[in-house]
LUMPA-964172 format. One record per residue (C-alpha): residue number from 1; residue in three letters; x negated, y, z negated. Coordinates in steps of 0.02 Angstrom, whole numbers, plus 50000, padded with zeros to 5 digits. Last residue first. Example, Ala and Ser with C-alpha at 12.3 -4.5 7.8 and 13.67 -1.06 7.14 Angstrom:
! residues 2
ATOM seq type    c1    c2    c3
ATOM   2  SER 49316 49947 49643
ATOM   1  ALA 49385 49775 49610
//
This chain:
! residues 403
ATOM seq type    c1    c2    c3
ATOM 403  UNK 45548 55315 43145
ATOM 402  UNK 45669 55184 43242
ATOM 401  UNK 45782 55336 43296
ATOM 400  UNK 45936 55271 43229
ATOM 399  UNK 45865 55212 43091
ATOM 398  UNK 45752 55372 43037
ATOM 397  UNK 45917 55488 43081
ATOM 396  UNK 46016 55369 42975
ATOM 395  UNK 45882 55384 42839
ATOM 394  UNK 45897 55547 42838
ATOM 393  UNK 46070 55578 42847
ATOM 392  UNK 46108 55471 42691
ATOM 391  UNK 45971 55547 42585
ATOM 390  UNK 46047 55729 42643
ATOM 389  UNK 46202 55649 42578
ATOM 388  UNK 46147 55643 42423
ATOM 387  UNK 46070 55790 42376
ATOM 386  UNK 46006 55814 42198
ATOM 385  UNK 45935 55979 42125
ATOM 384  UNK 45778 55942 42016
ATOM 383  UNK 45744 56001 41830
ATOM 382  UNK 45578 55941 41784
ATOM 381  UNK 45477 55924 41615
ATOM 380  UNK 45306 55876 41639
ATOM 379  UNK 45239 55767 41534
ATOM 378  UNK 45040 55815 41446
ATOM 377  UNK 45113 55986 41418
ATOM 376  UNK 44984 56125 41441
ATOM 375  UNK 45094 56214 41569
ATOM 374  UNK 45242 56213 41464
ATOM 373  UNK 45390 56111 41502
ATOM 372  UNK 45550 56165 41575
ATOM 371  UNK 45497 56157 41754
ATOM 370  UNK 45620 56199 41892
ATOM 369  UNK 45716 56161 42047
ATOM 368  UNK 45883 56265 42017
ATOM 367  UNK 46064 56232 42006
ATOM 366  UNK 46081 56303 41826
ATOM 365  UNK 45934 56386 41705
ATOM 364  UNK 46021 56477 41563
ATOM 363  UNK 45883 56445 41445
ATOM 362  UNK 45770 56302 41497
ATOM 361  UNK 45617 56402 41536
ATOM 360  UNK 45635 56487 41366
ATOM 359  UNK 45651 56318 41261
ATOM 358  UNK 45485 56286 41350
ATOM 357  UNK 45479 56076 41288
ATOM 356  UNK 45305 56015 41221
ATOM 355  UNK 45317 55839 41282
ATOM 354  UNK 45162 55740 41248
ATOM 353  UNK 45248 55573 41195
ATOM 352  UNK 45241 55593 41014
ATOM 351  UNK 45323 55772 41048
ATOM 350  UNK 45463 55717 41101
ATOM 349  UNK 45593 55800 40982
ATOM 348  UNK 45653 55947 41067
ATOM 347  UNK 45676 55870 41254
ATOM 346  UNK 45878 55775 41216
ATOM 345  UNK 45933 55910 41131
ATOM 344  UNK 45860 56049 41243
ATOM 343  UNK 45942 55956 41405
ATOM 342  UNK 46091 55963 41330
ATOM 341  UNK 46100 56139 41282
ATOM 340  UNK 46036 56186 41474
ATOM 339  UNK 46183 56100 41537
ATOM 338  UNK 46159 56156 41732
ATOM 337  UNK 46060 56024 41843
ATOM 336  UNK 46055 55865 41703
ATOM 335  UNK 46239 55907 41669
ATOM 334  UNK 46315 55916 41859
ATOM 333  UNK 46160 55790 41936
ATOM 332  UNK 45965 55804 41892
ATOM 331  UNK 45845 55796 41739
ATOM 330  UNK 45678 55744 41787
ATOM 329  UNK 45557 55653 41647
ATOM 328  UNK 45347 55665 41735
ATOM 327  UNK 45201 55563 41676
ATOM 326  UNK 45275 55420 41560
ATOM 325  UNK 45175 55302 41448
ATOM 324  UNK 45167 55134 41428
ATOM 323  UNK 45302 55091 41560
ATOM 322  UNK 45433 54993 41453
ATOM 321  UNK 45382 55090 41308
ATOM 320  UNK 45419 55272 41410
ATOM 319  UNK 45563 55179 41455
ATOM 318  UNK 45633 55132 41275
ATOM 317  UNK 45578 55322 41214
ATOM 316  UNK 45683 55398 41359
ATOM 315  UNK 45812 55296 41341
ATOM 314  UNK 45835 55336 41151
ATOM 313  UNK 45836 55514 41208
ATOM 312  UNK 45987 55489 41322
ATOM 311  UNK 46060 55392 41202
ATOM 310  UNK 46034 55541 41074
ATOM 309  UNK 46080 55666 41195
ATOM 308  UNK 46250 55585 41231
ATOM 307  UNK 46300 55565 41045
ATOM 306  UNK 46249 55743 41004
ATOM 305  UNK 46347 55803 41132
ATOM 304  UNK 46515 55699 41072
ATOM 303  UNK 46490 55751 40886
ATOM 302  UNK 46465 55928 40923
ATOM 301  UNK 46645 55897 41013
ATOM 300  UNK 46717 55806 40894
ATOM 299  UNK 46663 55937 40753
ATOM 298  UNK 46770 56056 40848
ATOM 297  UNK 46680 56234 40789
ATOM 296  UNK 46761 56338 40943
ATOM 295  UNK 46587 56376 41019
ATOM 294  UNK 46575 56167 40985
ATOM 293  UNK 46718 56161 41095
ATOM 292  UNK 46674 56284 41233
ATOM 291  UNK 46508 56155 41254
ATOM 290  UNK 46623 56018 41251
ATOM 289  UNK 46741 56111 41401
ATOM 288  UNK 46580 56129 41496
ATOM 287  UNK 46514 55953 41471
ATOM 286  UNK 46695 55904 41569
ATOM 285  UNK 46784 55730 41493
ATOM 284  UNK 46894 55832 41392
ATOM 283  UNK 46946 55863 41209
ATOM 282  UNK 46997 55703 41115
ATOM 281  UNK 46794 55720 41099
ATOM 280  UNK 46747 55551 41081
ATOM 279  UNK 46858 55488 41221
ATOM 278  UNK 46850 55610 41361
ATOM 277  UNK 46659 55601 41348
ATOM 276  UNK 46656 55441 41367
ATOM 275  UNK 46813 55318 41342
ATOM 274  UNK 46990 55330 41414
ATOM 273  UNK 46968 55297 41610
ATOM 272  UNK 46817 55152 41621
ATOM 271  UNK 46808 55073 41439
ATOM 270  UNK 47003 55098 41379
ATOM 269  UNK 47068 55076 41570
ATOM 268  UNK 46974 54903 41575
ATOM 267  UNK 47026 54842 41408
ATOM 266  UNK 47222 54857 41482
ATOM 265  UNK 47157 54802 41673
ATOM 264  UNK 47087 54651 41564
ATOM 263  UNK 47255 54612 41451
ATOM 262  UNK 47286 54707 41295
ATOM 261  UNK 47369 54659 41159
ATOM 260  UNK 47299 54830 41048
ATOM 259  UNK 47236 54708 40905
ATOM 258  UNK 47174 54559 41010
ATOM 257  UNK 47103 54665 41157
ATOM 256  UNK 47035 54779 41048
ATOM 255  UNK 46929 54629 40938
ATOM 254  UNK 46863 54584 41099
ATOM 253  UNK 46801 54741 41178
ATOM 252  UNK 46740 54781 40997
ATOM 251  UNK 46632 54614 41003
ATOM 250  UNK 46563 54659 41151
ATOM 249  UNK 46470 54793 41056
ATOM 248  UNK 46489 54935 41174
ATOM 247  UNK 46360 55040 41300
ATOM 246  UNK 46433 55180 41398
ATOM 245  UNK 46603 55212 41365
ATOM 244  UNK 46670 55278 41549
ATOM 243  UNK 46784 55427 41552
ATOM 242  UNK 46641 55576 41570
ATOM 241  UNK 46504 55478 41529
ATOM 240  UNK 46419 55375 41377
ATOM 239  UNK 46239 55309 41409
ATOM 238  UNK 46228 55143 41480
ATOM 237  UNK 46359 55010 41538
ATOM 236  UNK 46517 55069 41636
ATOM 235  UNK 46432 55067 41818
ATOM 234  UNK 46441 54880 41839
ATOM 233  UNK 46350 54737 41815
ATOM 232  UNK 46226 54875 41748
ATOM 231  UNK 46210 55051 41727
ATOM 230  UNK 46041 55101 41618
ATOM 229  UNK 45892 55068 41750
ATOM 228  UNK 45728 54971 41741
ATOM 227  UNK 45593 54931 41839
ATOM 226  UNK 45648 55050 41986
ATOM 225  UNK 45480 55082 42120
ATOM 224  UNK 45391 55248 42180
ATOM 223  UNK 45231 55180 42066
ATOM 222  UNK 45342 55149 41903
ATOM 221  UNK 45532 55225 41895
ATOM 220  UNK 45632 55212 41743
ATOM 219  UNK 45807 55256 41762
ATOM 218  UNK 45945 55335 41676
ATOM 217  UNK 46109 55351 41727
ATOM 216  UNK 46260 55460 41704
ATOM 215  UNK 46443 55456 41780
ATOM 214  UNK 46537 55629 41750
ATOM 213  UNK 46371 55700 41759
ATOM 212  UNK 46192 55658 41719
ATOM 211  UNK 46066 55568 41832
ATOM 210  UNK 45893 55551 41703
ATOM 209  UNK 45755 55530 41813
ATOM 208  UNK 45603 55446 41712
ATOM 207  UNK 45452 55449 41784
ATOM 206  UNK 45266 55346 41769
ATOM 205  UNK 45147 55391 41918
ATOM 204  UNK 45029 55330 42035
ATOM 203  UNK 45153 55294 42202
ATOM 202  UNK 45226 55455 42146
ATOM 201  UNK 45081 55569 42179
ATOM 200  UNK 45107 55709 42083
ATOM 199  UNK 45093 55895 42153
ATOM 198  UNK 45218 55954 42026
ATOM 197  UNK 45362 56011 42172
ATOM 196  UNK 45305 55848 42253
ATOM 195  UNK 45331 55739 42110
ATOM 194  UNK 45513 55805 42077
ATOM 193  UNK 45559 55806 42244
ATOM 192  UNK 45501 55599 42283
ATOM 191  UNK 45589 55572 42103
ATOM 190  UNK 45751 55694 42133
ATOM 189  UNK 45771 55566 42297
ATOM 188  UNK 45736 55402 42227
ATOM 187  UNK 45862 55427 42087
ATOM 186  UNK 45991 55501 42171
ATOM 185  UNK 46010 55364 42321
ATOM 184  UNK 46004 55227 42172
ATOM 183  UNK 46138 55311 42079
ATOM 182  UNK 46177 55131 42042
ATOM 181  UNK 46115 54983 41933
ATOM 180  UNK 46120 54779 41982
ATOM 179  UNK 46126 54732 41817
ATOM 178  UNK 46162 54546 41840
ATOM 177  UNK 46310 54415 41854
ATOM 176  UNK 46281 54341 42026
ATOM 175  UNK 46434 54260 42020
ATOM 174  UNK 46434 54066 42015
ATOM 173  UNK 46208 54059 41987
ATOM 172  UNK 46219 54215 41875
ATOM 171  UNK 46366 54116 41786
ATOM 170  UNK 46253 53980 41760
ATOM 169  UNK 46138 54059 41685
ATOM 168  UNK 46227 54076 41524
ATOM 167  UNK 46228 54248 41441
ATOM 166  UNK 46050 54343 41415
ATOM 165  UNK 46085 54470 41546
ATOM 164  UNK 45967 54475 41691
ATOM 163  UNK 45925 54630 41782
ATOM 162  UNK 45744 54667 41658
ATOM 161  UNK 45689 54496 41656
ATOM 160  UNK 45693 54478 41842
ATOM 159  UNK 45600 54608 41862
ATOM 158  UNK 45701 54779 41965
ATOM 157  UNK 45654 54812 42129
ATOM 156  UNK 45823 54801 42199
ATOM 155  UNK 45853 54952 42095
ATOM 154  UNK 45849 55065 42242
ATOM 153  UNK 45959 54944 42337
ATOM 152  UNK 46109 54986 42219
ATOM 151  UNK 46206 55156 42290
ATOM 150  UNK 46158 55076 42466
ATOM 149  UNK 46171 55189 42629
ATOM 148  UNK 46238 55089 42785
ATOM 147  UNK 46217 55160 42952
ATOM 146  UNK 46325 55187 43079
ATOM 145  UNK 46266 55211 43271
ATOM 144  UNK 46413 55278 43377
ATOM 143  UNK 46471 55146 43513
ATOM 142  UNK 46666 55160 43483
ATOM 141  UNK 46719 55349 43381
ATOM 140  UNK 46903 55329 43341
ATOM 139  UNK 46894 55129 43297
ATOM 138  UNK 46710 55095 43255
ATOM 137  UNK 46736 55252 43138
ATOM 136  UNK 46879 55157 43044
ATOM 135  UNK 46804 55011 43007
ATOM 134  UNK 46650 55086 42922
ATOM 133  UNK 46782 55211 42833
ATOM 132  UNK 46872 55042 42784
ATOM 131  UNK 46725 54949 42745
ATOM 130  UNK 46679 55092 42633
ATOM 129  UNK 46854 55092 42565
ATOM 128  UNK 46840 54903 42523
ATOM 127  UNK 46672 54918 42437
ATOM 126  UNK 46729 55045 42306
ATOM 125  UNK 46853 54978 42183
ATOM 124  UNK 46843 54793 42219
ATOM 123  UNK 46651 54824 42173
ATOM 122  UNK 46561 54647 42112
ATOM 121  UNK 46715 54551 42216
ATOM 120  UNK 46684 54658 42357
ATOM 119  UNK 46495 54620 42378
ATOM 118  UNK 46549 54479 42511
ATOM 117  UNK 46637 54602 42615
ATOM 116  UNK 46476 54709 42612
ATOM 115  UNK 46367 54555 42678
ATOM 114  UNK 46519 54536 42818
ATOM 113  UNK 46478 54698 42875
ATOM 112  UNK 46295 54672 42869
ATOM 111  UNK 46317 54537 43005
ATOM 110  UNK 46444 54627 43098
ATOM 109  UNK 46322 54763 43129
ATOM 108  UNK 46272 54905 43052
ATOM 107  UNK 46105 55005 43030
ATOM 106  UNK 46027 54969 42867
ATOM 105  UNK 45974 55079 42716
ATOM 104  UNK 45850 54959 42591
ATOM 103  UNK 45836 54822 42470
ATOM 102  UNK 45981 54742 42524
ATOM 101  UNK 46086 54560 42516
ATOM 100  UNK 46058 54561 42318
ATOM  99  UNK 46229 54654 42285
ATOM  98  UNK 46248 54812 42411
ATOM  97  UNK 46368 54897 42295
ATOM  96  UNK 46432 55087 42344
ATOM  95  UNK 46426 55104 42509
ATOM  94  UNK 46388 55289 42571
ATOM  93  UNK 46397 55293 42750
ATOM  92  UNK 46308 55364 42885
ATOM  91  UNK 46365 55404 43078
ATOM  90  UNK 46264 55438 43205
ATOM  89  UNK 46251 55538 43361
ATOM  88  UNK 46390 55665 43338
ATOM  87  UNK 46362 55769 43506
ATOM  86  UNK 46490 55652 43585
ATOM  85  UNK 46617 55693 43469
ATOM  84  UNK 46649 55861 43586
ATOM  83  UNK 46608 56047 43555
ATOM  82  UNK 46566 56011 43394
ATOM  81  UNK 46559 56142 43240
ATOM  80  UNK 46758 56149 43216
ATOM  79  UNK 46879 56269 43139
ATOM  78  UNK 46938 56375 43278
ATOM  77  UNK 46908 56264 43434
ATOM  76  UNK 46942 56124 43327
ATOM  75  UNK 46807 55988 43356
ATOM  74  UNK 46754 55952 43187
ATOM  73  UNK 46958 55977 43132
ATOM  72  UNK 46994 55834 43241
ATOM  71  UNK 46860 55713 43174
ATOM  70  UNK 46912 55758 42998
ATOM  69  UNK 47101 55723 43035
ATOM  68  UNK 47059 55546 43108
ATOM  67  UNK 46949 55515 42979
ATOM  66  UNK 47111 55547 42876
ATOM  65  UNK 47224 55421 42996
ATOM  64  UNK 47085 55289 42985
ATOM  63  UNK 47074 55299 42783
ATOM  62  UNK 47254 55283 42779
ATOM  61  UNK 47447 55361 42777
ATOM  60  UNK 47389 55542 42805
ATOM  59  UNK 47557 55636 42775
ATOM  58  UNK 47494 55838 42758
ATOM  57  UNK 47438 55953 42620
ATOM  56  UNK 47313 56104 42719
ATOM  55  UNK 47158 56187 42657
ATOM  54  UNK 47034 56302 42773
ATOM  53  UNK 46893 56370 42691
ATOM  52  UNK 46842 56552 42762
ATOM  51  UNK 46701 56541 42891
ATOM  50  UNK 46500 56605 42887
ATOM  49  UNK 46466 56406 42846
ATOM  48  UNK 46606 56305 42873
ATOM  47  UNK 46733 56206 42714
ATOM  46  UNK 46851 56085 42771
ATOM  45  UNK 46983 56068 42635
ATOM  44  UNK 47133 55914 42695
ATOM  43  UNK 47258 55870 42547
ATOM  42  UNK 47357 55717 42550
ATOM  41  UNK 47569 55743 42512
ATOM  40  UNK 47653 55617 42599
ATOM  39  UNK 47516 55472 42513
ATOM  38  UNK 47414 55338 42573
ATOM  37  UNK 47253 55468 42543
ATOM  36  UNK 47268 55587 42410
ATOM  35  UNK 47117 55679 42455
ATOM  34  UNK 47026 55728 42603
ATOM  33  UNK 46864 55816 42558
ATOM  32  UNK 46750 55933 42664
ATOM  31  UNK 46579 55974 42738
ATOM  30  UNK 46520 56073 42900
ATOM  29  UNK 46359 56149 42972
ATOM  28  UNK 46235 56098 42861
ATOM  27  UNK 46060 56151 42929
ATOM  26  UNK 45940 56018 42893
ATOM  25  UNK 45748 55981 42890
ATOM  24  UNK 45675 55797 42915
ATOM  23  UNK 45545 55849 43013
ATOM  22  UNK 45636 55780 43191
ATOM  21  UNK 45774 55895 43132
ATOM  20  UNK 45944 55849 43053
ATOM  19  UNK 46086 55936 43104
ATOM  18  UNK 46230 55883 42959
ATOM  17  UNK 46399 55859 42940
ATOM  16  UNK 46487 55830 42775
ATOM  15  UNK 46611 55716 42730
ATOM  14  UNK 46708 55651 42567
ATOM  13  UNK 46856 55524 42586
ATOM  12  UNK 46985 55499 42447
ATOM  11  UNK 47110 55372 42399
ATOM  10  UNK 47001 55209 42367
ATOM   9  UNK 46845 55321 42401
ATOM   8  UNK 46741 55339 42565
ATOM   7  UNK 46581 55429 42577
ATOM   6  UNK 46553 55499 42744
ATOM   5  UNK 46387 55616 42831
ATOM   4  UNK 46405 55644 43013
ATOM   3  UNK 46240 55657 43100
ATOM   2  UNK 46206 55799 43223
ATOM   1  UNK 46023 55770 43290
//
């Protein structure tokens, strides 16, 4: 079953296509990225297995007109890996904010359209280019199955006392003002891995999967299910990431505002676009450059690492306490997958939970499913490879199918 793969940004669309089998195995046969979208100048790469990448800057004036371009190049005689739409059977889409409408991927209809639409407000960002990549495939491919993919309903599972924030309930009751947590798709898929590759059985275990890149989130997962998770309202709160400030006194946020004169997209661009990684440093918002940094002897940029692996460790001690006790800690995503010096800062140092951390194991390991603990460690240690879009194919395939 062919299933095309799309995750729609305000300017960008990503896309892969996938043949999923009846098992749940894949062979990937095409993926790509139109950027730039709305503008003269948007840049196509479609990218197929045993070919050379094809690139090509071009007018695509919206999302409909670059879905457009991908649908043509999938059936390019040259280029493509489709002799015809038709053999696309499904469609599924990443959508970023699913509020408290859904606790798990649906197929859509108008009914969970106008549930997205609603979620707008809590993601102006993201929600309106997944409508409009929803929109657009109902358009250029009529009658195709869609499914919706939720970066939230993972969390959905979350206790009341651990989603609400201690501010005036009313404004939970006006605007559903609550951690609603993303990476949700990530989470639940490097946990399943992660417990299979150690022969745990997730529905009795205690895991942490810490999703680290240029956004980061940690999450504590109890019996397969999310109890707690570090991004809230919206994806800015938590550890510190690339551009976004992780957790702030909101007392700074106001004191800026009054001393800088800034008005909410001002404060907004300091937390979201100026802050992180990017921020601390005055270097970069990229782990790599840090690293290259602190080769270099930039205090800023020691200071930057250390500050993400010590939130990352204070995390880990909260949620182990939130759990009492945890079984298995994964590290996925660009840092958790291939920082190996972050990943040893935030292990050494756990020994009160049972961690005894292979410093060798860790060394220089990148992209790979692997342990870093040692075999007589009472918590495994796990780094997992995330796929995303696999997620999303999969449980179109199981929709679609009614498995």
């Amino acid at each position: 079953m062919k299933i095309l793969v799309l995750n729609c940004g305000s300017s960008s669309l990503k896309y892969q296509v996938l043949e999923m089998a009846a098992d749940g195995s894949y062979d990937l046969k095409a993926k790509g990225l139109v950027e730039r979208i709305g503008s003269d100048n948007a840049a196509i790469t479609h990218s197929v297995a045993g070919k050379d990448k094809y690139t090509v800057e071009k007018p695509v004036k919206n999302h409909t007109e670059g879905i457009k371009n991908v649908l043509d190049l999938l059936v390019d005689k040259n280029l493509g890996v489709v002799s015809s739409l038709s053999e696309i059977e499904a469609v599924g889409h990443r959508v970023a904010h699913g509020g408290e409408y859904f606790f798990k991927s649906v197929i859509i209809d108008d009914d969970v359209i106008a549930k997205i639409e609603k979620c707008c407000e809590l993601a102006p960002l993201h929600n309106p280019a997944n409508l409009l990549g929803i929109k657009a495939v109902s358009e250029l491919m009529p009658g195709t199955p869609q499914v919706g993919v939720f970066d939230t309903s993972f969390h959905q599972t979350m206790p009341d006392y651990a989603y609400m924030y201690a501010i005036p309930y009313e404004y939970y009751d006006k605007y559903k003002i609550r951690r609603y947590g993303f990476h949700g798709t990530s989470h639940g898929y490097v946990a399943a891995k992660a417990c299979e590759f150690a022969g745990l059985d997730i529905n009795n275990s205690k895991i942490i999967t810490c999703h680290l890149g240029n956004g980061s989130s940690i999450t504590a997962i109890d019996k397969g299910k999310s109890v707690d998770t570090t991004m809230g309202f919206t994806p800015v709160e938590g550890v510190p990431m690339g551009t976004r400030s992780g957790n702030v006194d909101a007392g700074v946020v106001i004191f800026l505002q009054e001393k800088e004169n800034l008005d909410a997209a001002g404060i907004s661009a300091v937390l979201n676009k100026k802050s992180g990684l990017q921020g601390l440093s005055q270097l970069s918002s990229d782990s790599r450059d840090i690293d290259a940094g602190i080769a270099a002897g930039n205090f800023k940029a020691l200071l930057t690492q250390n500050k993400l692996c010590y939130e990352i460790k204070k995390y880990i001690g909260a949620y182990a306490a939130v759990m009492n006790g945890v079984d298995m800690i994964v590290f996925t995503g660009g840092i958790g997958e291939n920082a190996d010096t972050v990943r040893a800062k935030v292990c050494t140092g756990l020994d009160y939970l049972g961690v005894k951390f292979d410093a060798e194991k860790n060394k220089g390991l990148r992209g790979k499913d692997a342990y870093i603990s040692t075999p007589d460690s009472k918590v495994k240690l796990v780094v997992a490879t995330t796929n995303e879009e696999l997620v999303i194919a999969r449980d179109t395939m199981n929709l679609v199918t009614k498995k």
